[in-house]
Steps between C-alpha positions, in 0.01 A plus 500: 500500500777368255836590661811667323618153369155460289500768300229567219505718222163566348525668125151681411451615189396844392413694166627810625177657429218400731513484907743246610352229710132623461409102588734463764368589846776600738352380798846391707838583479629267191763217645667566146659681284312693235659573145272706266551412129427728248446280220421860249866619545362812548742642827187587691536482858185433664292828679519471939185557489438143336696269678611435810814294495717394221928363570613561148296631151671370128393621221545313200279445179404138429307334241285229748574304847769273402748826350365655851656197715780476236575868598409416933795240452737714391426731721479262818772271375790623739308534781618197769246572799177379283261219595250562287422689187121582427281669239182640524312641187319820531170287481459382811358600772653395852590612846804538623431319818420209293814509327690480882305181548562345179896567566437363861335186386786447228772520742344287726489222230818592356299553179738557153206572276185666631224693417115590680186358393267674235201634608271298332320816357758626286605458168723178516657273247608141719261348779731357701623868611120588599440565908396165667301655808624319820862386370827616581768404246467276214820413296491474161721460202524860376361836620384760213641811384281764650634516834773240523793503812811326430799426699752743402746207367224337283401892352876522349463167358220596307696810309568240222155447422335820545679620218363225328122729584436801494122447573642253792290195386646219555725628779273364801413136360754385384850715518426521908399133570835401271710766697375388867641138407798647371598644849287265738288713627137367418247609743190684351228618584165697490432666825119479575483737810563777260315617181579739281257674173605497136297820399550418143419254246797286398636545153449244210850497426408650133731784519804490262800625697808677348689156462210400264370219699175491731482426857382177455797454275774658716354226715516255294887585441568482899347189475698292228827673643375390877459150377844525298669558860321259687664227228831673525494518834336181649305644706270246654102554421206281541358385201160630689681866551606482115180405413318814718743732466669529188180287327781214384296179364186640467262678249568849541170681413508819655835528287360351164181724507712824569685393213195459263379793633854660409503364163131646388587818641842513272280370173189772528795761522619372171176457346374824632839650314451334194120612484 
């Protein structure tokens, strides 16, 4: 069990409509401390007869993930007995026990990034966060949004760019990796010995937020001002971690074919106006 010096905050998000944790099986006593987020704004305090165990409920309303973190910061900011900040969207389904051995396993390899594998059923968007039956812990360059632990030093670093996205794309590829060099703390990793299940299908990163821009270009932003800091900054990257992470010297597909895609959608709205 972590002890009082390895403290975890875990921030699960809620509508402030439907059950609370209806994925989450409470099957041990957590080893953390649970925050509900009500990302509605709504003030509704969740019924007993839904949930077992909660530390502290906010309730404010947010547009998407990366105003919901924006809001954890502040929120969390002052707080001095933090290890590790975590979120877990109300898509997944996990067990609580699982969660204990995930914070076990990252303590024991004084992990700064983390997350747990992907079981390879669910709706996922990167293969390198997919379960890998038999291993244990596989580091990698960057861990993705949907369930993401950070130490609680790297999360306040980040403030600066999550209100750079209010979708939160961007955040965990390239505003992370950036931040963990930043402070020297660059161990990450995917656990393997625990999955988790995206319920969901991902989003295409269509939807126009209220700053105009799409996810994909909110991420796009974090990215250009990620890369302005690393120049300011000097920070020290491969040219084979600029090259896979922030996709520096080579043909950027995915990018240019969201873009097209982007650009016809913008011209049939004008033709379809003009018709």
């Amino acid at each position: 069990m972590p002890s009082r010096t390895n403290k975890t905050i875990i921030v699960f998000a809620w509508d402030g409509n439907s059950i609370p944790f209806k994925q989450i099986s409470f099957d041990s006593k957590p080893h953390f401390e649970i925050v509900i987020f009500n990302y509605s704004g709504n003030e509704a305090i969740p019924a007993k007869e839904h949930i077992l165990h909660y530390d502290q409920l906010v309730s404010i309303k947010t547009e998407f993930k990366g105003a919901l973190m924006l809001e954890a910061y502040h929120f969390l900011k002052n707080r001095q007995d933090i290890t590790y900040v975590a979120f877990v969207d109300d898509d997944l389904a996990l067990f609580v026990s699982d969660i204990n051995t995930l914070l076990e396993k990252a303590i024991y390899h004084d992990l700064d990034v983390f997350q747990a594998s992907i079981d390879a059923t669910s709706y996922y968007s990167h293969a390198f966060n997919v379960h890998k039956p038999g291993a244990d812990i596989v580091y990698v360059d960057w861990v993705e949004i949907m369930m993401p632990f950070y130490r609680k030093n790297i999360f306040d670093e980040l403030a600066a760019f999550l209100s750079l996205s209010i979708s939160s794309y961007g955040v965990d590829r390239y505003a992370v990796p950036y931040v963990q060099k930043l402070l020297g703390a660059t161990k990450t990793a995917v656990i393997h010995t625990v999955q988790i299940k995206h319920t969901k299908p991902v989003t295409d990163g269509r939807k126009i937020f209220s700053n105009g821009l799409t996810a994909r270009q909110e991420g796009e932003r974090v990215r250009k001002a990620v890369l302005k800091a690393i120049r300011a900054n000097h920070i020290f990257f491969t040219p084979a971690q600029l090259k896979t992470i922030y996709e520096v010297s080579t043909l950027r597909i995915t990018y240019y074919k969201y873009r097209i895609k982007e650009i016809m959608a913008a011209w049939s709205k004008i033709t379809s106006t003009h018709n």
